[in-house]
N, C-alpha and C positions, 0 to 999 in steps of 0.2 A: 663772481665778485672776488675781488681781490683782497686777501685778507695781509694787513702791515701791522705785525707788534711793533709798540715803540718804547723809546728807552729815552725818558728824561735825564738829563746832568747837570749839579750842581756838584761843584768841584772834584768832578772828575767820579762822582759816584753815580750810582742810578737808582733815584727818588721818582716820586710822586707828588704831587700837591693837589689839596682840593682847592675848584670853582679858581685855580690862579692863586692863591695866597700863599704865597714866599714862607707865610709863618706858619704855616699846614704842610709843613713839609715831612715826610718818611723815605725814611733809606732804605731799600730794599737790596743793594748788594752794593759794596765797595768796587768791586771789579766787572764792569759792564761789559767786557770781553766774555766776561763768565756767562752771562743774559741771553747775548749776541750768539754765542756757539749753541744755547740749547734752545735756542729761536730756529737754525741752521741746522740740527740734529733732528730737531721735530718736522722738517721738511717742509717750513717756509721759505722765502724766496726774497722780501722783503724785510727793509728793516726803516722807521720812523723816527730821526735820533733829533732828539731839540737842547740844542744848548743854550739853558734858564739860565744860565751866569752871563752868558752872551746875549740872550733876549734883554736884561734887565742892562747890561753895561751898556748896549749899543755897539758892541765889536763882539768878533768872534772871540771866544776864551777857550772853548775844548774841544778845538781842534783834535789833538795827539789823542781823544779819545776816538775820534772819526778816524785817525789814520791807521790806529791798531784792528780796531776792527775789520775795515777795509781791506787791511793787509793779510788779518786771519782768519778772513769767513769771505765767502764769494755770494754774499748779502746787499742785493742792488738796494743803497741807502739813499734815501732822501735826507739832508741835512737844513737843519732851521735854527735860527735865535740868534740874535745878534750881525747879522748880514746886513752892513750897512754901505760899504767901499768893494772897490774894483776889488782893492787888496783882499778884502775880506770873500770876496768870489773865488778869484782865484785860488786860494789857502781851502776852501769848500774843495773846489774841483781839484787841487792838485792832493787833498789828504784822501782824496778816493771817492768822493760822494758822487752818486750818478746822477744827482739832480738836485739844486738849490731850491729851499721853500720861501717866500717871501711873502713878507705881509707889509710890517713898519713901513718900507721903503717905497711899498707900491703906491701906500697913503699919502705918505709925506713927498715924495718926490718920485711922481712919478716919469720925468722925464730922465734922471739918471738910470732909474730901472727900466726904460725903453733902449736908454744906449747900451745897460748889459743883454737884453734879449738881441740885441743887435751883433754884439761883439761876440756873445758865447755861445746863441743859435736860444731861439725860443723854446724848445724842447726839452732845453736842460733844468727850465724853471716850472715850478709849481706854486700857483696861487696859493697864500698862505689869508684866511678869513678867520680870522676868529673873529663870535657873535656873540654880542647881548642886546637881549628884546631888539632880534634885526637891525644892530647898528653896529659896525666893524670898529674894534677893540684895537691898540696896538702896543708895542715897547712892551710887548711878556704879560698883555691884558694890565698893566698900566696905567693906560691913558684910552680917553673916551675919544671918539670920532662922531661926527654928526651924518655918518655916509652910509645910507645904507644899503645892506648888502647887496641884494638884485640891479642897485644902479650900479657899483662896485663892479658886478660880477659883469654885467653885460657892456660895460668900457673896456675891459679886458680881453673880453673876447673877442674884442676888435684887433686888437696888438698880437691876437695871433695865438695865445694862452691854452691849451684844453685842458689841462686839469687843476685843479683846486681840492685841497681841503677847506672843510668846514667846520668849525669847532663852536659848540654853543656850550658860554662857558658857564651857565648856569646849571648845566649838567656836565661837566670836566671832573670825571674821580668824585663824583659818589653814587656810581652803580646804579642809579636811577630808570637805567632807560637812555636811548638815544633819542634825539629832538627830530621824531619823523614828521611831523605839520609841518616845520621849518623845511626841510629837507624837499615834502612835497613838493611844497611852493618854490621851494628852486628850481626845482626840476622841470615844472610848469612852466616856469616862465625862461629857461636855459637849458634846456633839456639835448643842445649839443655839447652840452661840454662835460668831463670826466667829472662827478661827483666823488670825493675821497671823505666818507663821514668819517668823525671824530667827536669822543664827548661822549661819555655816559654808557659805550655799551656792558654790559652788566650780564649777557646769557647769549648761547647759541642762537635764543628763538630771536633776540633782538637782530643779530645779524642774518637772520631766515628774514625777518623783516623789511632788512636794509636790502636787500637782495630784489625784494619783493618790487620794492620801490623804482628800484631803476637805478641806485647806487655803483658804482664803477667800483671802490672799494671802501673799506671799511679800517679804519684804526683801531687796536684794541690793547691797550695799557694796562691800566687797575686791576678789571678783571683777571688779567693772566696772572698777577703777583700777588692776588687775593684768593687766588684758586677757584673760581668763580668759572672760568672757561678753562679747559685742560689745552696742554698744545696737540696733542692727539687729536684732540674735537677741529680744531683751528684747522690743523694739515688736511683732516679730512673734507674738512668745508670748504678748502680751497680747492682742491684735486677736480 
């Protein structure tokens, strides 16, 4: 299983928020470069970077955080938040991202995100699901959808999709535990496609868990910046 630390931004820092709330927000370092290298030192490979000022505006805003990165650690990043326009694809792909995450656009329109899986190859995208009580959330957990997520997920995999995260935001940053029922029942009824948990993991034994399951990889945030999971433990679980 594939283990992805991820690094939330709001203006250009790297925060946290509980369960989505803009007003539960904590800084944990001004320079997310600084994160991103001892992500890259600890001997992961991955990196999960969501831009919350771009989730909430509807366009990308931190970018030049994606591009320094990119530029300073050889950390295959998935980039999210605010991905709404061609433009806003291509500014993803051209500041170094190896793969666009999409959730909003897939909800709302999903025929202009059939013409980007067309235009930039389906492999470059990853299904973005954030979940409450099994119905897809979007605009930065925002706004309610009526869609739930198994119908969600198995439209998509028509279009050609394999991997998805999953984020159930009623465990997002507070250490709880990750939502393995949920997960099960994905996996039951979607069980080809890459499952990327997200949300709530809190200890090694939850990702021995996620592992357990059938998980293709796993996110892990709070924890890291709460000292809760060392990146020692992380490298080694991935190896």
């Amino acid at each position: 299983m594939e283990i992805i630390p991820a690094i939330d931004i709001i203006e250009g820092k790297a925060v946290r928020l509980s369960k989505g709330d803009y007003n539960q927000k904590k800084v944990y370092n001004e320079h997310p470069l600084e994160v991103a290298a001892q992500f890259e030192d600890a001997g992961l490979k991955r990196l999960h970077l969501v831009d919350l000022d771009g989730a909430k505006a509807g366009a990308v805003r931190n970018w030049k955080v994606l591009e320094t990165i990119a530029g300073k650690t050889k950390l295959t990043i998935d980039f999210s938040g605010g991905i709404s326009s061609e433009k806003d694809v291509r500014i993803t792909f051209d500041s170094g991202a190896a793969y666009a995450a999409i959730g909003s656009m897939a909800v709302k329109k999903p025929v202009v995100f059939q013409d980007w899986l067309t235009a930039f190859g389906v492999e470059r995208f990853i299904l973005g699901a954030d979940v409450l009580d099994e119905k897809i959330m979007i605009k930065g957990w925002t706004e309610a959808t009526d869609i739930n997520i198994l119908n969600f997920l198995k439209h998509y995999r028509t279009k050609g999709i394999q991997q998805f995260f999953c984020t159930d935001i009623s465990r997002d940053g507070l250490l709880q535990g990750s939502s393995n029922d949920l997960y099960k029942k994905i996996l039951d009824e979607v069980n080809d496609l890459k499952l990327i948990a997200s949300g709530g993991v809190s200890s090694v034994q939850d990702l021995e868990t996620l592992q357990a399951i059938g998980c293709h990889g796993a996110i892990v945030g709070k924890a890291i910046y709460e000292n809760r999971i060392s990146l020692k433990e992380l490298a080694q679980f991935s190896d």
